[in-house]
Backbone bond lengths (Angstrom), bond angles and torsions (degrees), N, CA, C in turn:
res aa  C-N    CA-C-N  psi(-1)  N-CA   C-N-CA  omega(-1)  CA-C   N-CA-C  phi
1 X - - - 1.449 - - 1.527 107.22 -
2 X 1.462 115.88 118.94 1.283 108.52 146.89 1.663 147.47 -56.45
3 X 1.606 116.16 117.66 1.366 96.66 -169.78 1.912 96.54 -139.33
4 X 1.607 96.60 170.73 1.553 94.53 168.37 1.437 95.28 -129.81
5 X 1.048 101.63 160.53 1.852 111.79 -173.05 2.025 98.97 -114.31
6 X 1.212 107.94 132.62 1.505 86.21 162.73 1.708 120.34 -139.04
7 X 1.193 161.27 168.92 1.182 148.10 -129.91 1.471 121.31 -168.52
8 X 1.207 125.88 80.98 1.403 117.69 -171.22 2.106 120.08 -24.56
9 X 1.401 99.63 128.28 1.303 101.88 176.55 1.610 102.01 -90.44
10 X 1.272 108.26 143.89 1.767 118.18 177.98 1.378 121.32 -62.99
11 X 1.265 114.85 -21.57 1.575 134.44 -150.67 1.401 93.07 -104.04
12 X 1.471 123.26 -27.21 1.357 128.82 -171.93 2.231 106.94 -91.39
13 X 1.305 89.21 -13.81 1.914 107.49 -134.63 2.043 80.27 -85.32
14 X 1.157 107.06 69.29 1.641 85.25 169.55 1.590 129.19 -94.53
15 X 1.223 88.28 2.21 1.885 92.27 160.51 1.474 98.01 -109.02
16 X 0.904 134.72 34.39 1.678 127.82 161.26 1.144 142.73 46.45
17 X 2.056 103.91 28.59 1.489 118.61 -139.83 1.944 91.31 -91.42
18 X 1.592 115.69 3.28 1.807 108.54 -168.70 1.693 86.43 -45.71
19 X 1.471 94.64 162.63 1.867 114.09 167.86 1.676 109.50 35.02
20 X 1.643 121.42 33.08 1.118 112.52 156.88 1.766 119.26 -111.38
21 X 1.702 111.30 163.53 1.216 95.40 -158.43 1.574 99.87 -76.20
22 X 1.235 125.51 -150.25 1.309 158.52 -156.98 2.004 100.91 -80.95
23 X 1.270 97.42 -60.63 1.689 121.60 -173.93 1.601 105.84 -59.60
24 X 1.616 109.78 -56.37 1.174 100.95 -148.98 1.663 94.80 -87.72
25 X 1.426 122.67 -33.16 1.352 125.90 170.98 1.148 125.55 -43.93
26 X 1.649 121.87 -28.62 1.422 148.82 147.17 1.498 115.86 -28.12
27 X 1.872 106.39 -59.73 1.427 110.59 -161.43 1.345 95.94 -102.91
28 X 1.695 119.51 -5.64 1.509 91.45 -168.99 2.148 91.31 -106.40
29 X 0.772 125.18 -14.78 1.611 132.43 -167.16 1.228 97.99 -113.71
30 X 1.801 143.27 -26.53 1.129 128.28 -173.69 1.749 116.44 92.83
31 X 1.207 116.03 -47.64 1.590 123.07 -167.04 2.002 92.83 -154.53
32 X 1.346 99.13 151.42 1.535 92.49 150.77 1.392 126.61 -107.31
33 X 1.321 102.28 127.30 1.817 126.85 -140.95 1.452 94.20 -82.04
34 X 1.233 143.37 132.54 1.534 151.84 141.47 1.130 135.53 -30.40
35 X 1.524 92.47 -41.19 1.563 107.57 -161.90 1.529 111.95 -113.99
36 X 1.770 106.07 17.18 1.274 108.82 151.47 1.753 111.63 -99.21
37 X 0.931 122.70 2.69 1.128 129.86 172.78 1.756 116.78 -83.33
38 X 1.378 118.52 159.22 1.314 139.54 165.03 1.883 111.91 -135.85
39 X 1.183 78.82 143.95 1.597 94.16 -177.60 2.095 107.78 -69.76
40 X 0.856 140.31 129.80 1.179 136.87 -168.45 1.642 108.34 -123.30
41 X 1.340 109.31 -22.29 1.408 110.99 -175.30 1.949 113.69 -148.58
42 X 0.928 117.27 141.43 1.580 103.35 -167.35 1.874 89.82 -162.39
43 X 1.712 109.62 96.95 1.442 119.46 167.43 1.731 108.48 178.94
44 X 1.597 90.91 -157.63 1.420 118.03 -171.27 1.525 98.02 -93.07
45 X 1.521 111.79 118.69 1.487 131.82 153.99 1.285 108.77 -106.13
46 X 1.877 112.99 149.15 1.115 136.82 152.11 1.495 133.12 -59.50
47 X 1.438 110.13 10.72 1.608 111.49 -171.40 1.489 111.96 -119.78
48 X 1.216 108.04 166.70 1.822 101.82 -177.98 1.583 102.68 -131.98
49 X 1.101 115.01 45.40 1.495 115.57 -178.23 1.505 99.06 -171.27
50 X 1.859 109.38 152.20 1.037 89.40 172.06 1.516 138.21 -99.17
51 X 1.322 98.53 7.52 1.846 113.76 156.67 1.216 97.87 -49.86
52 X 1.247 132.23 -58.96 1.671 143.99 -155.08 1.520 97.24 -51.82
53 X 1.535 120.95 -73.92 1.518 114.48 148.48 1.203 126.02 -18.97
54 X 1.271 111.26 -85.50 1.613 102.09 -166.88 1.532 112.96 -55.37
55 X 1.199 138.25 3.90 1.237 139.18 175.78 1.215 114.72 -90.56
56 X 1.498 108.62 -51.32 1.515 133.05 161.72 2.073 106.74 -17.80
57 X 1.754 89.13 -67.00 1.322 96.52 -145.96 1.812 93.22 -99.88
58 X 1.250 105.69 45.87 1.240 132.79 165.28 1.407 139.72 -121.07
59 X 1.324 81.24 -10.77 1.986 89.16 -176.04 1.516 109.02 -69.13
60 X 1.178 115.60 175.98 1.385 114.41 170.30 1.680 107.10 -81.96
61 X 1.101 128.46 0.94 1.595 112.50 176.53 1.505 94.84 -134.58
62 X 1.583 119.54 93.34 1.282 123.27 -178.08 1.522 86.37 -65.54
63 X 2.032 94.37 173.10 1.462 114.70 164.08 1.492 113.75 -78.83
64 X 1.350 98.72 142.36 1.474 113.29 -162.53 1.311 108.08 -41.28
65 X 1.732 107.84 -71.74 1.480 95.22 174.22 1.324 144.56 -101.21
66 X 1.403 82.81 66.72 1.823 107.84 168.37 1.626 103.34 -102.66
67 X 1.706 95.50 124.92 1.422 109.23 167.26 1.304 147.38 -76.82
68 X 1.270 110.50 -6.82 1.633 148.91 -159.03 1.696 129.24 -78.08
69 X 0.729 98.06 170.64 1.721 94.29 158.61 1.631 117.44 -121.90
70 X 1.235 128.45 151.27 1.615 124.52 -164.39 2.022 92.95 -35.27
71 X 1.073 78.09 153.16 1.661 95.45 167.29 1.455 109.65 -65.93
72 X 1.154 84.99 141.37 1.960 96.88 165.27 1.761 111.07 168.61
73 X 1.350 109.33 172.72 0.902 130.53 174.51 1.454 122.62 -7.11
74 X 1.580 118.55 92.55 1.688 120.53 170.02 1.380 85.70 119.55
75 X 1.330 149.01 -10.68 1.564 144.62 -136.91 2.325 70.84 -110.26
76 X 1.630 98.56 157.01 1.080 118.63 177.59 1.342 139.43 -119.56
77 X 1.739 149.70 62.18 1.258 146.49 -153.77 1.344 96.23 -74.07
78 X 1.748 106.27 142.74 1.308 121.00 162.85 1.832 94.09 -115.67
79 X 1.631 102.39 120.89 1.122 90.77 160.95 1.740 121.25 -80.44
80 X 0.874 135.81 165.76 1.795 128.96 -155.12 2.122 78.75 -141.09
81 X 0.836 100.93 -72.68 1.518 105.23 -172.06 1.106 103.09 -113.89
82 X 1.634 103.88 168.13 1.710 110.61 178.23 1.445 86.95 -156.26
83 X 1.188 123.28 134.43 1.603 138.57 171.28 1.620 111.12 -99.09
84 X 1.177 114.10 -12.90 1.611 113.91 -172.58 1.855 103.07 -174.46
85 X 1.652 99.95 149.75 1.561 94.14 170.94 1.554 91.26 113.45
86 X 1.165 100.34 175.11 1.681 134.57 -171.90 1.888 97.58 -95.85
87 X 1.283 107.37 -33.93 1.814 116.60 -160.76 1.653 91.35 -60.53
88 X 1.139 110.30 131.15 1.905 136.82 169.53 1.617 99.76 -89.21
89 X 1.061 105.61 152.52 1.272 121.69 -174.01 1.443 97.23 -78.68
90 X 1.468 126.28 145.07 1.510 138.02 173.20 1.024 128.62 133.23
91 X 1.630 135.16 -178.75 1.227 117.00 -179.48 1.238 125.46 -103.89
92 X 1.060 116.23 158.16 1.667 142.78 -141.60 1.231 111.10 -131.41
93 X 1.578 147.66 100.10 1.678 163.79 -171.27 1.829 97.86 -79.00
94 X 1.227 104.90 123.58 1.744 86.29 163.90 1.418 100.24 -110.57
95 X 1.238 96.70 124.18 1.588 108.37 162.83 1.000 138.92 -115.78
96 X 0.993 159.63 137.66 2.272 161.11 -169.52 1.191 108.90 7.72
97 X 1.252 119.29 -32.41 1.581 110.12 -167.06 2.099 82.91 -174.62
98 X 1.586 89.92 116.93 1.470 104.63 -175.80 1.961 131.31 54.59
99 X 1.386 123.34 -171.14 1.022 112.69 176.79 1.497 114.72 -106.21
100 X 1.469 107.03 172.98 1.857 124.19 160.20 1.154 115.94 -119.14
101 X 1.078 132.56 94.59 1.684 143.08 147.10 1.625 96.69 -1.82
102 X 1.033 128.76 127.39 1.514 123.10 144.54 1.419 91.39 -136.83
103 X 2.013 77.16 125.64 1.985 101.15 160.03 1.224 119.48 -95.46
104 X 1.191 134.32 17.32 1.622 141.87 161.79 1.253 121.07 -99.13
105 X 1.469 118.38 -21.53 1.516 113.88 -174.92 1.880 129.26 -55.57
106 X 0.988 127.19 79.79 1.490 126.04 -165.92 1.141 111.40 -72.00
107 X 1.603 118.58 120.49 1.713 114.11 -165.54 1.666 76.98 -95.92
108 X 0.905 166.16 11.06 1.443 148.08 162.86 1.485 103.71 -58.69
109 X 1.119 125.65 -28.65 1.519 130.12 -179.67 1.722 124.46 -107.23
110 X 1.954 101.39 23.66 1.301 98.48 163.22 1.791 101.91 -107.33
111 X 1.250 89.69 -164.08 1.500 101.36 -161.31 1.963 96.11 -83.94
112 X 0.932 138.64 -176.53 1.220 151.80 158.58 1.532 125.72 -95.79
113 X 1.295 111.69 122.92 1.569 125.43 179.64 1.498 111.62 -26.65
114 X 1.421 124.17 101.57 1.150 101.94 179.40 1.851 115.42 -97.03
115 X 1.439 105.71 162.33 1.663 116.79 -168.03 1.788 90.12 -84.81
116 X 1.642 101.21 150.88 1.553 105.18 172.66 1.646 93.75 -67.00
């Protein structure tokens, strides 16, 4: 499956929503914003779910060029492709316990993958 991962930047974060869930990022930011985000990861994974991901980008020896910090909470998958599975292409909220679909999120207004 093709996916991009993307990750609130701190410098951007002035309601302070990094590592919050779904709810409270809601009441304390209003919307979840795009354009506090950066893209951290952008390719081909071996998984067909997005547990499969977030597990992925959990191990102790991430993929090289992943920019990120372990996945978690407030972090954003766009699935781009899907080779197998029920999973629709789009983006995906991780929050406390499973994901939220958001159909508004516009990655035109995150930051771009940056190279080490």
């Amino acid at each position: 499956m093709r996916v991009r991962i993307y990750q609130i930047d701190e410098k951007r974060d002035s309601n302070r929503v990094k590592f919050l869930w779904y709810e409270f990022t809601q009441v304390r930011a209003g919307r979840i914003d795009p354009s506090i985000y950066n893209v951290v990861f952008s390719g081909d994974v071996e998984c067909d779910t997005l547990n499969g991901v977030f597990d992925l980008f959990n191990m102790p020896e991430l993929p090289e060029d992943y920019r990120g910090h372990s996945l978690s909470v407030s972090d954003v998958i766009e699935v781009c492709e899907r080779t197998e599975g029920p999973l629709e292409p789009g983006f995906y909220f991780c929050d406390t316990v499973g994901w939220r679909r958001l159909v508004d999120f516009d990655s035109t207004k995150t930051a771009p993958l940056q190279a080490n």
